[in-house]
VMD Tcl script that draws the C-alpha trace (Angstrom):
set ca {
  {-71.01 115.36 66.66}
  {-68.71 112.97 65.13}
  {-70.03 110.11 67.54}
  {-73.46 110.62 65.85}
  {-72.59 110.56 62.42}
  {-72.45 106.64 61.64}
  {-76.18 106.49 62.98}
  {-77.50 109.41 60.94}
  {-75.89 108.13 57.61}
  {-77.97 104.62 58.13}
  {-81.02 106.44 59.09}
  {-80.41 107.65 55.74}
  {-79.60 104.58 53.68}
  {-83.16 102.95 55.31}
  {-84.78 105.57 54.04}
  {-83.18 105.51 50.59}
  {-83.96 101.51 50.42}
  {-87.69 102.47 51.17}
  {-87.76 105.31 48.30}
  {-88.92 103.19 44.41}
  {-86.41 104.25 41.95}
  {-86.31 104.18 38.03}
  {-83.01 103.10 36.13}
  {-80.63 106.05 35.02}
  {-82.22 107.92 31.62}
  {-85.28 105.30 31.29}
  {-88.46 106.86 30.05}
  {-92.00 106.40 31.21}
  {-93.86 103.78 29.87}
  {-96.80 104.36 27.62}
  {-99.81 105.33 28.56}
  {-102.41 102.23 27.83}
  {-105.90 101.92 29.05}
  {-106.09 99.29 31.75}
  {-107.18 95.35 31.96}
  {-110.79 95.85 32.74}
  {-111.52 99.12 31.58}
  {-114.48 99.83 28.80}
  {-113.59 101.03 25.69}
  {-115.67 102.48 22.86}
  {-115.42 101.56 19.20}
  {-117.03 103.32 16.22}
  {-117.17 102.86 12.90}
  {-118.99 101.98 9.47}
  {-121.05 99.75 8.02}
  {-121.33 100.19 3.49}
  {-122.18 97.91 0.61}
  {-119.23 97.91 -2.14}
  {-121.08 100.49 -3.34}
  {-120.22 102.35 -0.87}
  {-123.54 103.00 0.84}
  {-124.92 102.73 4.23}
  {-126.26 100.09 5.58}
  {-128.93 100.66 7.84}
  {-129.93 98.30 10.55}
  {-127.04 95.74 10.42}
  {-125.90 93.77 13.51}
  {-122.81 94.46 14.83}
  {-121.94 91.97 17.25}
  {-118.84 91.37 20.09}
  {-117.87 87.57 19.83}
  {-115.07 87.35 21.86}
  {-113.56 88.42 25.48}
  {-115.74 89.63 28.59}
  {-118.53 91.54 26.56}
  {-119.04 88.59 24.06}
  {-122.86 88.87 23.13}
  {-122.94 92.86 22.93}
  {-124.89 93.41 19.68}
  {-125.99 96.93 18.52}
  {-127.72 98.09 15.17}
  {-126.02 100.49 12.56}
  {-128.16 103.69 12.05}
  {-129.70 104.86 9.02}
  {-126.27 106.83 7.73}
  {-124.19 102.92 8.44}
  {-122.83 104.35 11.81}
  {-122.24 102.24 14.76}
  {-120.79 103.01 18.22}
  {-119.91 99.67 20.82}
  {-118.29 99.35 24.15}
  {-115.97 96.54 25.12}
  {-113.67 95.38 28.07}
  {-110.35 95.61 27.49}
  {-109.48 93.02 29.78}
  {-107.79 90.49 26.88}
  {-106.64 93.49 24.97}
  {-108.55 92.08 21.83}
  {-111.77 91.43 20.65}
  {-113.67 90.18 17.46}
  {-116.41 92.05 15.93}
  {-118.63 90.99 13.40}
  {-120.84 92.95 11.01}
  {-124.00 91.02 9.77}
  {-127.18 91.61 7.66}
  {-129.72 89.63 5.61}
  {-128.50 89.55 2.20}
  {-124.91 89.71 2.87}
  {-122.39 87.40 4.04}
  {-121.02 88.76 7.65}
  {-117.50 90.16 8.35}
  {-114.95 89.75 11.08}
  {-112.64 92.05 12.07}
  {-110.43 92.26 15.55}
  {-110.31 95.33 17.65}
  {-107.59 96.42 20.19}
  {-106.74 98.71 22.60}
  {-106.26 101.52 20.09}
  {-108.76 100.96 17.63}
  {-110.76 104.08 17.70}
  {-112.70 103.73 14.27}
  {-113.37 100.54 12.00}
  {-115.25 99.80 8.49}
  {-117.16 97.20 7.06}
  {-117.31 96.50 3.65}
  {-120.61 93.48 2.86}
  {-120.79 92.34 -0.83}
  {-124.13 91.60 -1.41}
  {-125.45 87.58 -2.30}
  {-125.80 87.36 -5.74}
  {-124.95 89.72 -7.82}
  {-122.73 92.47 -5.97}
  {-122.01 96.42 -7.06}
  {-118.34 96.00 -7.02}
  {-116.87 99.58 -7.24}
  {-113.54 99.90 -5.77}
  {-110.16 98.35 -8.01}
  {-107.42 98.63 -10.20}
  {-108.87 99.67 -13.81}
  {-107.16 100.16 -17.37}
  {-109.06 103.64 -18.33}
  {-108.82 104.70 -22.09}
  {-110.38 108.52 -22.87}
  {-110.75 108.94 -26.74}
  {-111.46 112.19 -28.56}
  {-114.44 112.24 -31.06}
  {-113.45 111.20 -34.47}
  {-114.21 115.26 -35.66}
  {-111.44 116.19 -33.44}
  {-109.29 115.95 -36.33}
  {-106.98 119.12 -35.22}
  {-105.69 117.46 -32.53}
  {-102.32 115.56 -32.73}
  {-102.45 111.21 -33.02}
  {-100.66 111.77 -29.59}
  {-103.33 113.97 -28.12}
  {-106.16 112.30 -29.51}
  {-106.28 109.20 -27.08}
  {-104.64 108.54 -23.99}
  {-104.54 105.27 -21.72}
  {-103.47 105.40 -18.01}
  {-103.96 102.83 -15.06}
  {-106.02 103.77 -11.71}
  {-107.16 102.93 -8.83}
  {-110.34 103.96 -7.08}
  {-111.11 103.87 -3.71}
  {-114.14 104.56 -1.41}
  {-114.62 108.16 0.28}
  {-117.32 109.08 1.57}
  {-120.78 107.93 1.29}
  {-121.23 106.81 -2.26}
  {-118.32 108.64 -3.07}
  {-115.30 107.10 -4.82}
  {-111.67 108.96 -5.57}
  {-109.72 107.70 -8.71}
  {-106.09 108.11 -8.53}
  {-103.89 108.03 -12.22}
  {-101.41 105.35 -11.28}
  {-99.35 106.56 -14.15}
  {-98.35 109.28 -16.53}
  {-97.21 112.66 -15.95}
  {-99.83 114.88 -14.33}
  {-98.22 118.06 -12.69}
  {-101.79 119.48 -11.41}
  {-103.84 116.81 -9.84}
  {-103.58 113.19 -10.84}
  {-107.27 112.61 -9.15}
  {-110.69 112.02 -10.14}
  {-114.40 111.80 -8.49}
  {-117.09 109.01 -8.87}
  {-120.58 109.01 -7.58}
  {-123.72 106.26 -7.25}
  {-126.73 108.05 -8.79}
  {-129.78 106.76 -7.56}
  {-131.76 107.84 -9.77}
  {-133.21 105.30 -12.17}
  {-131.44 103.66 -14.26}
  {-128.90 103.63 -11.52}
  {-125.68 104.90 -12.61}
  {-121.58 105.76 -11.45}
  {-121.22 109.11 -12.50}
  {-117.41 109.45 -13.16}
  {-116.01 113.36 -13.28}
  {-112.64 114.10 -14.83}
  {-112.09 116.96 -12.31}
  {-109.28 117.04 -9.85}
  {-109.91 116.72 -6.25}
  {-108.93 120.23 -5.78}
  {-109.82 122.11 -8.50}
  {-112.33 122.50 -11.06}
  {-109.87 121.80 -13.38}
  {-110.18 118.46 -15.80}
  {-107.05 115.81 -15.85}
  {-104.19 117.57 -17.23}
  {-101.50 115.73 -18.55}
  {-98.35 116.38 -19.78}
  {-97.90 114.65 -22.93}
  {-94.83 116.39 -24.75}
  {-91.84 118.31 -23.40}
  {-94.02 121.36 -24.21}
  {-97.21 120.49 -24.38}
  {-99.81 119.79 -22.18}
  {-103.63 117.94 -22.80}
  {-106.27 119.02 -20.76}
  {-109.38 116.52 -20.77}
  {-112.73 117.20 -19.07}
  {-116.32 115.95 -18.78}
  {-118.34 113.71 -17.35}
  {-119.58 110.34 -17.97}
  {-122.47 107.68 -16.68}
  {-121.38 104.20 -16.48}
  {-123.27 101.46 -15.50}
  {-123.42 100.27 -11.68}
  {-120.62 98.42 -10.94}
  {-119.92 97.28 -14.59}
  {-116.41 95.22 -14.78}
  {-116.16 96.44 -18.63}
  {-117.84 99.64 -19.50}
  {-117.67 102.25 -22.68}
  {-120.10 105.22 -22.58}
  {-119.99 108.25 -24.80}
  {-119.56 111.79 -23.13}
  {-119.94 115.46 -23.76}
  {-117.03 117.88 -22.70}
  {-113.09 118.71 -24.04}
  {-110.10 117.50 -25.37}
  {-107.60 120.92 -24.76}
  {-104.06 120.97 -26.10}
  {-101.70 123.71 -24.49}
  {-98.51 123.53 -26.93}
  {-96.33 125.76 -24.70}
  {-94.64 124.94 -21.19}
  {-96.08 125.70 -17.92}
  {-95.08 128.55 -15.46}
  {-93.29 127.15 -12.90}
  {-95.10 128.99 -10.36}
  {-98.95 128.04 -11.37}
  {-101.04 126.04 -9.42}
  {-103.33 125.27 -11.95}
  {-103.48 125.18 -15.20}
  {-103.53 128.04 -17.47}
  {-102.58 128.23 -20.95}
  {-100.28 130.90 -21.57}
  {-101.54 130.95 -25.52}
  {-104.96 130.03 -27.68}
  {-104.99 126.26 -26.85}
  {-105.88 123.55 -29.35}
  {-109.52 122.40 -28.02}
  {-112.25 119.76 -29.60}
  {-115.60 120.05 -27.98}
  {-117.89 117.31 -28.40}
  {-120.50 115.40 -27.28}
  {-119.29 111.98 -28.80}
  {-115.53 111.33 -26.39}
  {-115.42 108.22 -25.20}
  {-114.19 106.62 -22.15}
  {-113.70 102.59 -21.41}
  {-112.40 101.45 -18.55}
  {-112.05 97.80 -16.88}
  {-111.82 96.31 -13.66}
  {-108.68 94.09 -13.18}
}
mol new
graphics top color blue
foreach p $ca { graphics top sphere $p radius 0.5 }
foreach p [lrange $ca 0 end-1] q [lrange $ca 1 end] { graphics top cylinder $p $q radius 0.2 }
display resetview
């Protein structure tokens, strides 16, 4: 058998030079879809006030499906299918009465947004605001430090003419969130909630080492107002004693300080 053995061994190198092989420990590349194939992209089309907009062109300017237009639906939802073949493309979102937006779409964009300010006068909702809650001037058993309190937020869009307001500052050990809506009703109004996201709960606030402010209601503002003060009926609620460490929410442990009223205040502007 020996005189056989040279020939067998490069019988076996051929077929080791015909076998592909991957370097020592390298991993498989990722998965991406191919040149060529079709993808599909969905997404949104809202004014800043957050709220659909119905029959807006959406429109494929660039790469092999350039020219492939389809109109939003009545809720602002659009659906569009593009090559992949340059691994980008540029959408635009147009409609009379609002300047049009471009935005660029790749491989993995799965979901997109538009956001069209209205010509003229816009409903700008979304920003950074300085928000000031005051207690009625009866709510004179409340502490100076209890009686007004001044925090910086931001609100952002949710879901359809739906805004969340996040307390950029302070100590809240609850829920440092807030809801807005657009009535629209007439007059048109943002109706602004000082409930948590979670709970039904108002903002609570730790104000003192042992003491903790409570402040609910809610309050009409006018549409997209840069500077706004409205009145508003609900609570200013002063908890003098600390907080169990295991609560969730908040529950006074003893007969809270609390100033109902229909004349709080709240001002708030856009920066």
């Amino acid at each position: 058998m020996r005189y056989y053995m040279p020939v067998i061994i490069a019988l076996l190198c051929v077929a080791c030079r015909d076998t592909p092989s991957s370097p020592s420990g390298s991993q498989p590349p990722v998965s991406q879809p191919p040149a060529g194939s079709v993808l599909s992209t969905t997404g949104q089309v809202s004014d800043t006030a957050n709220l659909p907009i119905s029959g807006a062109e959406v429109q494929l300017l660039t790469g092999p499906s350039a020219g492939t237009m389809v109109l939003t639906e009545p809720n602002g939802s659009f659906s569009i299918r593009w090559t992949a073949a340059a691994g980008t493309a540029t959408l635009r979102a147009s409609k009379e009465g609002f300047p049009a937006s471009e935005k660029q779409v790749s491989k993995s964009t799965t979901y997109l947004r538009f956001d069209l300010q209205a010509l003229g006068t816009p409903v700008v909702i979304a920003g950074i605001y300085d928000l000031t809650l005051t207690a009625a001037n009866e709510c004179t058993q409340l502490p100076n430090v209890a009686r007004q309190r001044s925090h910086r937020v931001r609100v952002d869009p949710a879901d359809v003419g739906v805004f969340i307001g996040e307390v950029l500052d302070g100590d809240f050990p609850y829920s440092d969130y807030f809801s807005a809506r657009v009535r629209l009703e007439t007059p048109r109004t943002l109706r602004v909630d000082l409930s948590s996201e979670y709970y039904s709960e108002g903002l609570v606030e730790r104000i003192g080492p042992e003491m903790l402010l409570e402040i609910i209601g809610t309050i009409d503002l006018p549409l997209g107002a840069q500077n706004a003060v409205a009145a508003f009926e609900g609570s200013f609620e002063l908890c003098a004693a600390p907080a169990s460490a295991n609560q969730i929410t908040h529950r006074c442990p003893i007969q809270p300080l609390t100033c109902r009223s229909a004349n709080h205040r709240l001002a708030w502007t856009r920066q």
